[in-house]
ZAMARGU-4260 file (C-alpha; in steps of 0.2 Angstrom, whole numbers, plus 5000, padded with zeros to 4 digits):
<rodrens>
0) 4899/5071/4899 | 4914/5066/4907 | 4927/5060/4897 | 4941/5049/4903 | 4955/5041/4892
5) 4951/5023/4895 | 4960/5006/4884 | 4954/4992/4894 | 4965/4978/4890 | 4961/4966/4904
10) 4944/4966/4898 | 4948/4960/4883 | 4955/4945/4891 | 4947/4926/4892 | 4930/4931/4903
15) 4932/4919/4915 | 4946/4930/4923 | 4932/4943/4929 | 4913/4946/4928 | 4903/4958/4920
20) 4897/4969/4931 | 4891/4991/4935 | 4893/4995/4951 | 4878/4996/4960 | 4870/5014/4963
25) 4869/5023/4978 | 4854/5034/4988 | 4863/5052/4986 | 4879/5053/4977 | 4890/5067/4986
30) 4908/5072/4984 | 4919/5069/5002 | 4935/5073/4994 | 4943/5074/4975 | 4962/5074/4973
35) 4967/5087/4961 | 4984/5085/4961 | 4981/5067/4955 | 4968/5070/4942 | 4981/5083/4934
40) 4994/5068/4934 | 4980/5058/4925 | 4975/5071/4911 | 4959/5074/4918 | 4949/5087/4922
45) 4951/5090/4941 | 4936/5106/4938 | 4922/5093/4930 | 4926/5080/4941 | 4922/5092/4955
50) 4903/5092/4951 | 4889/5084/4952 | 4894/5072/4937 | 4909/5068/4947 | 4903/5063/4962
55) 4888/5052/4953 | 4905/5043/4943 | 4914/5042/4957 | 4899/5033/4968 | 4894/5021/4956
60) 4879/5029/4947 | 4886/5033/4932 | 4896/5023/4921 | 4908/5033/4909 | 4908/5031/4890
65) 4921/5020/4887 | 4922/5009/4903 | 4919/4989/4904 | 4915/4987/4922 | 4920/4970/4930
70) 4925/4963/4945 | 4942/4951/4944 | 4944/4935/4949 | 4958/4929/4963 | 4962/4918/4976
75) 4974/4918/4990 | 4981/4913/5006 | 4974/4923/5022 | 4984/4919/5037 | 4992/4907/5030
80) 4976/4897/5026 | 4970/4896/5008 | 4954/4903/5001 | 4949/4897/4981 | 4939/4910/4978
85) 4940/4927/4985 | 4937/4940/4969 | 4931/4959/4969 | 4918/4956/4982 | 4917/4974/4985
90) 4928/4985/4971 | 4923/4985/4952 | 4936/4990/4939 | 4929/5003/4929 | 4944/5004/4914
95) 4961/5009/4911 | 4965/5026/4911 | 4979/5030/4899 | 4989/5046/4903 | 4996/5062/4891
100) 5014/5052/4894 | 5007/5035/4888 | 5004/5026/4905 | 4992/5015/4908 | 4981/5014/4927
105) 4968/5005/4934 | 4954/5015/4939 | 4943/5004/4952 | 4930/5008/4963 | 4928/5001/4978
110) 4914/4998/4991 | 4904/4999/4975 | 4892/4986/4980 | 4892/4968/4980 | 4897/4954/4965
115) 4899/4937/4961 | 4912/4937/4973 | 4905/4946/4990 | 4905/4927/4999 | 4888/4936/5010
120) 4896/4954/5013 | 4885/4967/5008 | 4898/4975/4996 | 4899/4993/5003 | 4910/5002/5013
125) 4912/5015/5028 | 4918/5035/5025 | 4930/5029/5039 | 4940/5016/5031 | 4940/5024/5013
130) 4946/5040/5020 | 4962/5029/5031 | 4967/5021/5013 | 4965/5038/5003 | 4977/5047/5021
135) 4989/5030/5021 | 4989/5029/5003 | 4992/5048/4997 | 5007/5048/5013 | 5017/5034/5007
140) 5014/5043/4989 | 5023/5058/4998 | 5037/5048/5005 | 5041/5041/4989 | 5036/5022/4991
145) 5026/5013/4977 | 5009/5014/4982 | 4990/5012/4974 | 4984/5031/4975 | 4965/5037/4977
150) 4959/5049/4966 | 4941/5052/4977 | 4931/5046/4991 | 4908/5049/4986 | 4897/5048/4998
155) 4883/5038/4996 | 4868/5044/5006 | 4867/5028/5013 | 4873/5019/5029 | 4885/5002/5030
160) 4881/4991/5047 | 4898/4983/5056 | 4896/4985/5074 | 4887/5002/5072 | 4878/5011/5056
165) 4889/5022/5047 | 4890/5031/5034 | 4893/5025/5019 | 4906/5027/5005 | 4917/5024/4988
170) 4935/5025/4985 | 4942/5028/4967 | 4959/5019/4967 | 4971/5022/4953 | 4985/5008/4953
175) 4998/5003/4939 | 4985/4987/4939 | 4976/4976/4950 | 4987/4959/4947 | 4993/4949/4962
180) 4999/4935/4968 | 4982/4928/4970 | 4976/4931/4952 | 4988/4918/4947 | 4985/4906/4962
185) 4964/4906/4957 | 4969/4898/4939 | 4982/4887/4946 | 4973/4880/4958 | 4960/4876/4944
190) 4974/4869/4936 | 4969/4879/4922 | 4988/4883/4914 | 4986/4891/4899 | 4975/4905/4909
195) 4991/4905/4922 | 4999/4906/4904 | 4991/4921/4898 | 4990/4929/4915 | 5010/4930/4913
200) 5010/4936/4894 | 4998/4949/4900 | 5008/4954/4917 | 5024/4955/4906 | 5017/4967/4894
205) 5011/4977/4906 | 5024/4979/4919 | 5040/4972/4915 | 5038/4970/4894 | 5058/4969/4892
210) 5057/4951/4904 | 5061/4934/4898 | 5047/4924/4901 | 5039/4918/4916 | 5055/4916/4924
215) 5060/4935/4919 | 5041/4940/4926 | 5046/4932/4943 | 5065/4937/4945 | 5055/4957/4941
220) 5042/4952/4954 | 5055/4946/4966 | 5066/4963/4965 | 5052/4973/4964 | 5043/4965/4981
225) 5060/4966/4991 | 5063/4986/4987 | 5045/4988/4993 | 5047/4978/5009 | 5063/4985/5014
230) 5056/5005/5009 | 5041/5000/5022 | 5053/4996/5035 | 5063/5010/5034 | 5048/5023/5035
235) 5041/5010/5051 | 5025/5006/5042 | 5017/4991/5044 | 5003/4985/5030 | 4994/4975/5044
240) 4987/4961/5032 | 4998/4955/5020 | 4990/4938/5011 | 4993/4933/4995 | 4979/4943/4988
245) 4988/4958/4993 | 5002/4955/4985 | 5003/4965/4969 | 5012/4960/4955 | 5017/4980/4950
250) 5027/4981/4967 | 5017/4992/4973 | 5008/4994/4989 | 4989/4988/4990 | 4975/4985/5000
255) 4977/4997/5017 | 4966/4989/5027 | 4974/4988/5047 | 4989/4996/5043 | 4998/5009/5054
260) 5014/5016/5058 | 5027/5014/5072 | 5028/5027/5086 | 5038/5018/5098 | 5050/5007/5089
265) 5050/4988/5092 | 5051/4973/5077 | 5036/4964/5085 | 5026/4976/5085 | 5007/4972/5080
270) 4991/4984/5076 | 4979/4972/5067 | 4964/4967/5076 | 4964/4952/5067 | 4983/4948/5070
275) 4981/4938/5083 | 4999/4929/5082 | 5009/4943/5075 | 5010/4934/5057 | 5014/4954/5049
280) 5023/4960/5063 | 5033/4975/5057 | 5048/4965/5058 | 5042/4950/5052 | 5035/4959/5032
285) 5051/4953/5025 | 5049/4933/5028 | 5030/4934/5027 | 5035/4944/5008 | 5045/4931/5005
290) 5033/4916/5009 | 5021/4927/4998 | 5032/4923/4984 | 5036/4906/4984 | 5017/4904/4982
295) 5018/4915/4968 | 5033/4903/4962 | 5021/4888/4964 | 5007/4895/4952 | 5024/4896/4940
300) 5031/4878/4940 | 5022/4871/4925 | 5030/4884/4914 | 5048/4886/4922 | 5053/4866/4916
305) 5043/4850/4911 | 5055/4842/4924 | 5042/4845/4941 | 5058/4843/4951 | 5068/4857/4940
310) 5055/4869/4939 | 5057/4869/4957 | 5075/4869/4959 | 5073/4885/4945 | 5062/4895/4955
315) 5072/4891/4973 | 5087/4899/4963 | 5076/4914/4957 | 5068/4916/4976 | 5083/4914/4984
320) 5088/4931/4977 | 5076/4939/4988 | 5084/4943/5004 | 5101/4950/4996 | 5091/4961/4987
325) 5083/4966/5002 | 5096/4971/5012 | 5105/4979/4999 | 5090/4992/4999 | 5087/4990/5016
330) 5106/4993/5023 | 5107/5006/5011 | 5094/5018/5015 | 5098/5013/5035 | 5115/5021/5029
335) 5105/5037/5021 | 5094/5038/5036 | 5109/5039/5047 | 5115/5052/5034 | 5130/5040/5031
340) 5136/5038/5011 | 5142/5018/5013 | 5130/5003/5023 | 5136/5002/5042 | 5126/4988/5048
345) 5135/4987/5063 | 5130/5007/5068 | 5111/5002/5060 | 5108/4989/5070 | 5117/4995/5087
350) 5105/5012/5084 | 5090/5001/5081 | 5094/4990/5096 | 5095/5004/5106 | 5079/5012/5099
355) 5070/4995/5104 | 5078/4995/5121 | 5070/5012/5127 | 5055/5013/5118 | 5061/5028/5106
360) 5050/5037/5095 | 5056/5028/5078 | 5052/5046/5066 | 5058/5057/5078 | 5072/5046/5083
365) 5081/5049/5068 | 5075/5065/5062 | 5082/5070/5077 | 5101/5064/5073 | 5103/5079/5058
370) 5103/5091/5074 | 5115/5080/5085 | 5128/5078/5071 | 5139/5094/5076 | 5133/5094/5095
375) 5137/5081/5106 | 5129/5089/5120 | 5112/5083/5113 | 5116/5063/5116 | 5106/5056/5129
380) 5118/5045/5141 | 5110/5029/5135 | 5116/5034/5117 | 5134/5042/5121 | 5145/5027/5115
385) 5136/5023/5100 | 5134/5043/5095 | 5154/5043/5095 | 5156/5029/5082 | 5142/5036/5073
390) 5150/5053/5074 | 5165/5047/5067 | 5161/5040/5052 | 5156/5057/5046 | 5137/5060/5046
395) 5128/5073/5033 | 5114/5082/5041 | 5107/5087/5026 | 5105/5068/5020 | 5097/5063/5037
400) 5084/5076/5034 | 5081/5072/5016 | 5081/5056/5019 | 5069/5056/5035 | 5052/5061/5038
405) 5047/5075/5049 | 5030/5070/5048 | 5019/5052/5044 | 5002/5046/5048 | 5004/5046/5066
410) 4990/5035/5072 | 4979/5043/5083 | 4980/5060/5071 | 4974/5048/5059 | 4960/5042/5069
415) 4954/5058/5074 | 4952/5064/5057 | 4941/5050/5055 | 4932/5051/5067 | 4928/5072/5062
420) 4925/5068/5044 | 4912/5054/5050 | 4903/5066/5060 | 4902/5076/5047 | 4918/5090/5052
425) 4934/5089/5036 | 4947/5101/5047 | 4958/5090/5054 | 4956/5078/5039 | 4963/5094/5028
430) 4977/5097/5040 | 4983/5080/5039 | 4983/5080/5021 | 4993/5095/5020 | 5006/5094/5033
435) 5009/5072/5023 | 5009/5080/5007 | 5027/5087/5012 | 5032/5075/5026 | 5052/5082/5023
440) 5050/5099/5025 | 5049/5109/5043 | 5034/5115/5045 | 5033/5129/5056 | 5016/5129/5068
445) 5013/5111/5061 | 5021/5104/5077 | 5006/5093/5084 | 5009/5083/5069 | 5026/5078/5072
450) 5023/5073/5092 | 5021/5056/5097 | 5004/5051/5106 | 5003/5053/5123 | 4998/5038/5133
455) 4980/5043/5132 | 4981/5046/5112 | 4990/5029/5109 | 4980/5020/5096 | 4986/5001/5100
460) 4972/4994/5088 | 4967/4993/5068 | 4954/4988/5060 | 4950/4979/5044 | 4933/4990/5040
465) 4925/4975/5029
</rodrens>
């Protein structure tokens, strides 16, 4: 059998954080895709995994030796609006892997049926909307950004009805854990503090053990939130859904639901079928990160002082470092992308002005500048003036290419491999998956991957795929 290194410490904490529960088995366990590379990193074995055992594992239909199955419990704000009880309602946490270097991973599967928590859903997923989060998720890997991983996607044998029957599936996510802002909101709104209590000791240990209390937890949180936020602007991604619920303690990136990637480049731009208002606009991830986190504050208040009113002003302080800290990374890599050594936010922002104003390709756009740095004759009129100043401050070409993608998950290339691996053809899902596991390097032939959409390719809507 199998073996995976699993220490499950959430499990062993109070029960009323989780429930008991095995995923729920499926028709016809099959194998849609196994990422080697990752289960190398893990310290496990990519050949087992690649059989029959593996794919019953990775399904749902076998429990390891060593796991303790559960399904967390969380709350959180969606919209805006809050929900009590939200919880695993499709994803069960199998165990904690730990790795030959000593880290600790979630492993969780998810559209592994339904739980405590499914609120009426049915608990499974679509090949479609696994196989997005395994693309997004493995790209932003790529790029560098902290990001939840998937280690496989099983077939199940059965179908999943949304507006059509589709084929069903099972995503094996590996993240640093599963802890956000929403675990801690579901105790605090039972105002149940010494859960909220434990939640911190157990957060701290885990992700920021040399922290000073729940104050030390938040300030990490804080920090860690704002790098995130300002790395997704700079790659133009947009995470399409960002409630309090998927807001991850780790600072990583969770939960790629209607997320997408800019071709045109504009701050109000909106994928998400269900953003009706533009709440998580691209441009609008750092404010809505930050409101994310004054909830996470609230949930801290009866730790931070006895004093209501100086628990407050103490986590104010706290949060208010958030937006310095976000354009320090932000300016910074705006600079590096500009192939510039020092922030020039007047040069940054005059680009992206201009970027906006004509609708430019945001990938593309700068990719573009590590070839115009010696050669004027390569400015379009519209970008003369502001190409002199740049010019002048002493670009690096190899930094702008180092520092920018030749290649993301452009949209409608992500779309047609899903749509051919639903169908039943992998080719264009293996491309895509190739050419993002190298998104700086040229890739000669690879061209069709770094072109944006033509009007008839644009992809101008995401969707959730619960």
């Amino acid at each position: 059998m199998i073996r995976f290194p699993f220490d499950n410490s959430y499990a062993r904490l109070p029960e009323h954080f989780y429930t008991r529960q095995a995923p729920v088995p499926v028709a016809s366990p099959g194998l849609l895709r196994l990422n080697r590379a990752l289960a190398a990193e893990l310290g496990l074995d990519a050949d087992a995994l690649a059989g029959a055992e593996g794919a019953a594992i990775f399904a749902g239909n076998l429990v390891p030796d060593g796991a303790e199955p559960l399904a967390q419990a969380y709350s959180g704000h969606q919209f805006g609006n809050f929900s009590p009880k939200l919880g695993d309602g499709r994803a069960i946490l199998l165990g904690e892997i730990i790795t030959p270097d000593g880290l600790r991973f979630d492993m969780q599967l998810k559209g592994s049926g339904r739980t405590e928590w499914s609120r009426g859903g049915d608990g499974r997923a679509a090949i479609g909307p696994m196989l997005r989060e395994y693309i997004i998720s493995e790209a932003m890997a790529a790029l560098g950004i902290p990001t939840t991983r998937s280690l496989a996607v099983a077939t199940t044998g059965e179908y999943v009805f949304r507006d059509d029957a589709l084929p069903g599936a099972v995503l094996t996510r590996i993240a640093a854990s599963h802890l956000r802002v929403g675990t801690f909101q579901y105790f605090a709104a039972r105002g149940d503090t010494d859960a909220v209590r434990a939640l911190v000791e157990y957060a701290r240990a885990r992700h920021c053990p040399d922290a000073d209390g729940p104050l030390g937890l938040f300030r990490h949180v804080v920090a860690a939130q704002a790098r995130l936020i300002a790395q997704w602007l700079l790659v133009g991604f947009i995470h399409g859904v960002m409630n309090t619920d998927n807001c991850a303690i780790s600072g990583e990136t969770i939960d790629y639901g209607p997320c997408a990637f800019l071709d045109e480049y504009h701050p109000d731009t909106v994928f998400s079928s269900i953003d009706h208002g533009g709440r998580y606009a691209y441009g609008n991830q750092p404010r809505i990160a930050q409101w994310n986190l004054a909830r996470f504050a609230e949930t801290l208040l009866p730790l931070l002082d006895a004093d209501e009113q100086r628990a407050v002003d103490i986590a104010q302080e706290a949060l208010a470092e958030f937006p310095t800290q976000f354009e320090a990374t932000y300016q910074s890599g705006l600079a590096r992308k500009l192939g510039l050594a020092e922030p020039a936010p007047d040069l940054a922002r005059d680009f992206l002005a201009l970027l906006a104003e004509h609708r430019a390709d945001f990938t593309n756009s700068f990719r573009a500048l590590a070839d115009a740095v010696d050669d004027p004759a390569r400015d379009a009129p519209a970008f003369a003036e502001w190409s002199a100043r740049w010019r002048a401050a002493g670009p690096d070409a190899a930094l702008i290419r180092a520092t920018n993608p030749a290649f993301i998950p452009r949209n409608h290339l992500v779309e047609e491999a899903l749509t051919a691996a639903t169908q039943g053809d992998t080719r264009p899902l293996d491309t895509l998956l190739d050419v993002l596991s190298r998104p700086f390097d040229d890739q000669p032939g690879r061209e069709r991957h770094a072109t944006p959409p033509r009007r008839e390719e644009r992809v101008l809507q995401t969707f959730c795929g619960t």
